[in-house]
MOPAC internal coordinates of N, CA, C and O (Angstrom, degrees):
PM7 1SCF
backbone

  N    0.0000 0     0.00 0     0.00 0    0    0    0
  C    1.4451 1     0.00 0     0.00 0    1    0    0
  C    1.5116 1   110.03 1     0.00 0    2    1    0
  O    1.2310 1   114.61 1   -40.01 1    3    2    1
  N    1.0406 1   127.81 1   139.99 1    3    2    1
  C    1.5887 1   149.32 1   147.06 1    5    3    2
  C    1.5695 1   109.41 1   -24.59 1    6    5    3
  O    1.2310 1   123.43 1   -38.58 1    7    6    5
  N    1.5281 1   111.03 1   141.42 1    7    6    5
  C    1.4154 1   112.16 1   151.21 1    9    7    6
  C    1.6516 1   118.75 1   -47.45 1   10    9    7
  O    1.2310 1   114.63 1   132.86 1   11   10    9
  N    0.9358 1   127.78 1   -47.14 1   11   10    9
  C    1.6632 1   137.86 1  -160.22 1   13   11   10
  C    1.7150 1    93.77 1   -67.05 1   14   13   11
  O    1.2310 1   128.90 1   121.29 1   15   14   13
  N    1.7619 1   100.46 1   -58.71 1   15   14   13
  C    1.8007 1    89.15 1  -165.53 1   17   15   14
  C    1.4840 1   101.52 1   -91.51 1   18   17   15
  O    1.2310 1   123.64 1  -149.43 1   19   18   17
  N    1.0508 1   110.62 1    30.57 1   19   18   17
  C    2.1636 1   105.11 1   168.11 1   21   19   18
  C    1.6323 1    98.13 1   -97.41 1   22   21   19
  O    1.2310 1   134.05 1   127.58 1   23   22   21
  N    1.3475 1    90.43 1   -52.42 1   23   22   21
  C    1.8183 1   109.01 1  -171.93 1   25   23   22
  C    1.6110 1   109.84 1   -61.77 1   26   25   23
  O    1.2310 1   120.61 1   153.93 1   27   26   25
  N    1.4123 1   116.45 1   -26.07 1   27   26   25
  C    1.4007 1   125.34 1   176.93 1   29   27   26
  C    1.3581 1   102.40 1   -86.92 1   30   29   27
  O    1.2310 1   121.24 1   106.94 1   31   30   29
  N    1.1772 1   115.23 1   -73.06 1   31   30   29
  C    1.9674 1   106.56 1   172.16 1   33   31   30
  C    1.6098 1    97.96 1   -55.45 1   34   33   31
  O    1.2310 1    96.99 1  -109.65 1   35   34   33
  N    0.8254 1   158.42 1    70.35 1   35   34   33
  C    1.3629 1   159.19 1   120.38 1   37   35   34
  C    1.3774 1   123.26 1  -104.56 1   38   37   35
  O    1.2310 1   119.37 1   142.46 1   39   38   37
  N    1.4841 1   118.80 1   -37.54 1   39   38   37
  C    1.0227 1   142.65 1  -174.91 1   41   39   38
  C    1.5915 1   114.29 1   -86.57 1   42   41   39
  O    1.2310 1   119.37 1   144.26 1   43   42   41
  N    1.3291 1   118.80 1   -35.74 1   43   42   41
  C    1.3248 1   124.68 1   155.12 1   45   43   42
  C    1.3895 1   121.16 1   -74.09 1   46   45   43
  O    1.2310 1   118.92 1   134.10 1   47   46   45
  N    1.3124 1   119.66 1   -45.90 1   47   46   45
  C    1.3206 1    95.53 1   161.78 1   49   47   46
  C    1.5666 1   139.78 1   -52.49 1   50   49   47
  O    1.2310 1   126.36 1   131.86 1   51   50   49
  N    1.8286 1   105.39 1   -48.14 1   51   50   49
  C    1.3924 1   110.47 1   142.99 1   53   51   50
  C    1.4522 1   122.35 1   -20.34 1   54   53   51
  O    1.2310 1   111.59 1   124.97 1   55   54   53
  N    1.1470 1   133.46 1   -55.03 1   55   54   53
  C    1.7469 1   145.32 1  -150.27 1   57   55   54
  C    1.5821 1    88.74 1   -69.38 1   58   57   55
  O    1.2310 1   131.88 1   123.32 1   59   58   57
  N    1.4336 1    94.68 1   -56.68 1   59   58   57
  C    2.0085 1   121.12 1  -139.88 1   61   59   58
  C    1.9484 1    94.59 1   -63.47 1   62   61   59
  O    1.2310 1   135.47 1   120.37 1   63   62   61
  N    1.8148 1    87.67 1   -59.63 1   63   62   61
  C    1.3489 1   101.56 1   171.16 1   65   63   62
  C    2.1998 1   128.51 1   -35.00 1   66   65   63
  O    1.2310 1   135.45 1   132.07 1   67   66   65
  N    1.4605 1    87.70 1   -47.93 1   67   66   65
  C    1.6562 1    94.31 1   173.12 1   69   67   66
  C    0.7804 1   119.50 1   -85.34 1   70   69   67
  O    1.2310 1   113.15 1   166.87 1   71   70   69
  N    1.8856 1   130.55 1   -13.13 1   71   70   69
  C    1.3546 1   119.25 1   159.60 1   73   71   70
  C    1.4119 1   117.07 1   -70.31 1   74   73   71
  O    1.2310 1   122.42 1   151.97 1   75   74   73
  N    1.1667 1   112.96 1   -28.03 1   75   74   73
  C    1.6759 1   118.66 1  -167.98 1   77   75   74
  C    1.3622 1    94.66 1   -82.29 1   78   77   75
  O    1.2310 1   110.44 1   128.76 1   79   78   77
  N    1.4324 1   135.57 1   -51.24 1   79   78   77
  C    1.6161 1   123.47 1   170.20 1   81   79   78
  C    1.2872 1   118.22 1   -48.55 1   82   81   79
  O    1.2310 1   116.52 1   135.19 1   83   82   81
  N    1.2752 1   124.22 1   -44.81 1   83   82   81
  C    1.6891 1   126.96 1  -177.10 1   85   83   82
  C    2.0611 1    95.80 1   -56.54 1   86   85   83
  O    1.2310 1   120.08 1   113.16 1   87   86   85
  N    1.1308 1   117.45 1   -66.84 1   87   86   85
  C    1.6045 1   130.80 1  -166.02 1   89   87   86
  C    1.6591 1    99.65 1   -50.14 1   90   89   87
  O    1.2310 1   119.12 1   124.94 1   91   90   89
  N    1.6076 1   119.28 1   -55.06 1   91   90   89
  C    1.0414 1   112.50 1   162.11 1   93   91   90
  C    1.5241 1   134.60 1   -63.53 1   94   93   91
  O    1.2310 1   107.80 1   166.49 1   95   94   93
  N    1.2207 1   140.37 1   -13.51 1   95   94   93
  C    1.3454 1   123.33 1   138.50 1   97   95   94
  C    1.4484 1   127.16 1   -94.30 1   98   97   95
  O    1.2310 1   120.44 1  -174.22 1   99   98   97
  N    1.3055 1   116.76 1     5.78 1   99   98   97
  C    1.3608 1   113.73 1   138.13 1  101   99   98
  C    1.1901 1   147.06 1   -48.81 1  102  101   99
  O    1.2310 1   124.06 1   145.27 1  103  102  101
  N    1.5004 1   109.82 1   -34.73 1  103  102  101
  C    0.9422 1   128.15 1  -165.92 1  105  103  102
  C    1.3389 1   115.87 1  -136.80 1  106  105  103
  O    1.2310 1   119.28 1  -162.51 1  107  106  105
  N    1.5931 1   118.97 1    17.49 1  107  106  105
  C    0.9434 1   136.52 1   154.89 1  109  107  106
  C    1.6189 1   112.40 1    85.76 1  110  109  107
  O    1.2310 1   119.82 1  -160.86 1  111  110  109
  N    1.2427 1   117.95 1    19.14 1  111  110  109
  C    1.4040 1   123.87 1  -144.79 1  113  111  110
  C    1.4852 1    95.30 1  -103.75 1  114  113  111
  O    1.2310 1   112.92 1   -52.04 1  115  114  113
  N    0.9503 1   130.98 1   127.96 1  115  114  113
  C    1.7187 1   120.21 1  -160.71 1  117  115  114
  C    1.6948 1    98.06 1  -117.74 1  118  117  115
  O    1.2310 1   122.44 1   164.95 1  119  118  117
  N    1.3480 1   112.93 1   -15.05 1  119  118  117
  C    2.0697 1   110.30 1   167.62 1  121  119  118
  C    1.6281 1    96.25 1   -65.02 1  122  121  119
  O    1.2310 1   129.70 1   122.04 1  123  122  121
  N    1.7709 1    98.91 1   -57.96 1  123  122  121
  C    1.8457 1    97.29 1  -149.28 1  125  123  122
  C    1.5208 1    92.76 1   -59.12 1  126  125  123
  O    1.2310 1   111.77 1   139.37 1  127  126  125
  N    1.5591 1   133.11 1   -40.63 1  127  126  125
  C    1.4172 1   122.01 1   174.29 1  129  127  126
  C    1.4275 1   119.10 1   -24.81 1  130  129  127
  O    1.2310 1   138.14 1   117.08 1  131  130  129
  N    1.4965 1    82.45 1   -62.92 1  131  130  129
  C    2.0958 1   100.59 1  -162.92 1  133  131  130
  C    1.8537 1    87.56 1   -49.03 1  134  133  131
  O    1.2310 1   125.91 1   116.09 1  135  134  133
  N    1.3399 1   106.24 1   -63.91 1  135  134  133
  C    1.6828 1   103.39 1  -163.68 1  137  135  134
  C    0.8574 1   107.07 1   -55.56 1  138  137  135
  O    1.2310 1   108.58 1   125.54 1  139  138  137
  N    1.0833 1   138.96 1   -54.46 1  139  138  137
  C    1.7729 1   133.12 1  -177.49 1  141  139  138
  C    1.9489 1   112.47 1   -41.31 1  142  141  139
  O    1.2310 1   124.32 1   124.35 1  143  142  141
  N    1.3015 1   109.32 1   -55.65 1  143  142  141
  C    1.7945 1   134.13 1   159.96 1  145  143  142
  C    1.9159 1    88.26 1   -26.01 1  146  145  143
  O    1.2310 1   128.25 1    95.56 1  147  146  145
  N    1.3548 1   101.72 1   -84.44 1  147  146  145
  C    1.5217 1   120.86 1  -176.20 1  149  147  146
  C    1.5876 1   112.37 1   -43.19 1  150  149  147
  O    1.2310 1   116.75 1   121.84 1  151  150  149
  N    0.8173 1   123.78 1   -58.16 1  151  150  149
  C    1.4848 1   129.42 1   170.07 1  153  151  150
  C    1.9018 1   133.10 1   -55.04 1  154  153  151
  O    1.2310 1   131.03 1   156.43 1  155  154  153
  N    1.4004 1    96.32 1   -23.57 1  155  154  153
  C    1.2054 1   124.77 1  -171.15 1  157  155  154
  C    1.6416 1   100.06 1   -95.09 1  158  157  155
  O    1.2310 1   120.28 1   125.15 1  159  158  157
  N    1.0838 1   117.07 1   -54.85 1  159  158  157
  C    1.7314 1   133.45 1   150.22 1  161  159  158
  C    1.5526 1   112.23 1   -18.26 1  162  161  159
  O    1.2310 1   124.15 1   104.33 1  163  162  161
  N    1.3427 1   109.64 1   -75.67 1  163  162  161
  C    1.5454 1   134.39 1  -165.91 1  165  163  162
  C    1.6884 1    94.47 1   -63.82 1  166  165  163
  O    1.2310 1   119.61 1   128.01 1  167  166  165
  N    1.1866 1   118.36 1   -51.99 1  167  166  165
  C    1.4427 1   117.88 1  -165.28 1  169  167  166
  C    1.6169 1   106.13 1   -71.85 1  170  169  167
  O    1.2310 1   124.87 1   120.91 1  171  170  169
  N    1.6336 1   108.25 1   -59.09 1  171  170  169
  C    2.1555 1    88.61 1   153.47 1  173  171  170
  C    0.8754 1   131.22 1   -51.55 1  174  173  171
  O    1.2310 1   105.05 1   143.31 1  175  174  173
  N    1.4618 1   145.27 1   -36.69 1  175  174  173
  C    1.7013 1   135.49 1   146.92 1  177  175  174
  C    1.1682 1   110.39 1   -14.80 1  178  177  175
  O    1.2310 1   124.44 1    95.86 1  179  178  177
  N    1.4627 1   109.08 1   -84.14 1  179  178  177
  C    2.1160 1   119.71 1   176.07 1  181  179  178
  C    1.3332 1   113.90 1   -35.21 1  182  181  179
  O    1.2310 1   120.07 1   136.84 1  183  182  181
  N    1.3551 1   117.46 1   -43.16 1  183  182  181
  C    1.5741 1   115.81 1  -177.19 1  185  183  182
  C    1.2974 1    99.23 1   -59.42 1  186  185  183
  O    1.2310 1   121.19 1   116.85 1  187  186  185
  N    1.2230 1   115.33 1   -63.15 1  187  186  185
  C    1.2949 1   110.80 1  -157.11 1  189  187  186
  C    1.6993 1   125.47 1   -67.53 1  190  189  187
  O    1.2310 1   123.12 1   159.69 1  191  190  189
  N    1.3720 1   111.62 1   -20.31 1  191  190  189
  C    1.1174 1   132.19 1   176.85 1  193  191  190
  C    1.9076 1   113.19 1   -71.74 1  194  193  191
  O    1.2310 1   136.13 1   151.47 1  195  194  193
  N    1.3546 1    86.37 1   -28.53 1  195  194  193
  C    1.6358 1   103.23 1   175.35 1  197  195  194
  C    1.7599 1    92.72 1   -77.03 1  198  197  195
  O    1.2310 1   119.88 1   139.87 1  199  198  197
  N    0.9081 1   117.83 1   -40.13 1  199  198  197
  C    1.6385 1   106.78 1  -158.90 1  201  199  198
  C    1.7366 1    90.05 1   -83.33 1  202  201  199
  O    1.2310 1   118.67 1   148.72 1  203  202  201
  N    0.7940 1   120.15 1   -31.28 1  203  202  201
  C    1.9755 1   118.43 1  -169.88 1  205  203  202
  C    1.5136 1    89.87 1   -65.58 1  206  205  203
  O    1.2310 1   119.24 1   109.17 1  207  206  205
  N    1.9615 1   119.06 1   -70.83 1  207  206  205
  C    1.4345 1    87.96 1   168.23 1  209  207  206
  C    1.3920 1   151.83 1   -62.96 1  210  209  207
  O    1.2310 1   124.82 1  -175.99 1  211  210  209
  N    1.1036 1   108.35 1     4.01 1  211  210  209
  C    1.8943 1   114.73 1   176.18 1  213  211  210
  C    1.5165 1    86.31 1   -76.61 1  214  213  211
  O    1.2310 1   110.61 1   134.37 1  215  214  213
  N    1.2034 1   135.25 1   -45.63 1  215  214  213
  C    1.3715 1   131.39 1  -149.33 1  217  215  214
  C    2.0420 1   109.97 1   -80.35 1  218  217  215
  O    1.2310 1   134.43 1   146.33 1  219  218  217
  N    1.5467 1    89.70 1   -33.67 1  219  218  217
  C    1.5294 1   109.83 1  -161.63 1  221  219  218
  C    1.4514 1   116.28 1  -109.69 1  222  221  219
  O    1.2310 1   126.04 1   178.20 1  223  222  221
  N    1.7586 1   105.99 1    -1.80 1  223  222  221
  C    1.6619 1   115.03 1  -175.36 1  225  223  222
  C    1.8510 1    92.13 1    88.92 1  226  225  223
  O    1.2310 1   139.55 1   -27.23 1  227  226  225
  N    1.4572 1    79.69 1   152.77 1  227  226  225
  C    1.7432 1   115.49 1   169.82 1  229  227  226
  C    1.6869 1    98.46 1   -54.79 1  230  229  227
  O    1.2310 1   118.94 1   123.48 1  231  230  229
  N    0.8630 1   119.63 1   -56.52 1  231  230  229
  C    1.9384 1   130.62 1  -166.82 1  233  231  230
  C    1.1580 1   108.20 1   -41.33 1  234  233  231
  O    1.2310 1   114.98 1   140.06 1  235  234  233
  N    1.3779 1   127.12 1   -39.94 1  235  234  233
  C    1.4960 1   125.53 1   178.66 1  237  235  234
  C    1.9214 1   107.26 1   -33.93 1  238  237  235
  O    1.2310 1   120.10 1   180.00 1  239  238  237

């Protein structure tokens, strides 16, 4: 994958992740928390992996 769509799927996961944490302590739900936590995780991974290749070339 590309810098653009790591850093873009990163950022949605980010999104997806804090909606699902907000709903889960809303609603008292202590999985959708954890996943949202987990999801939010995974999607800064991607970001950042997007930014190493902007820095280091696509080739990585």
């Amino acid at each position: 994958m590309g810098e653009l769509t790591d850093r873009a799927k990163g950022m949605a996961n980010d999104a997806i992740g804090n909606a699902k944490e907000a709903i889960g302590k809303a609603t008292d739900n202590h999985k959708l928390e954890a996943e949202g936590l987990a999801q939010q995780a995974k999607g800064k991974t991607q970001d950042a992996a997007g930014k190493v290749k902007g820095a280091l070339g696509d080739d990585i």
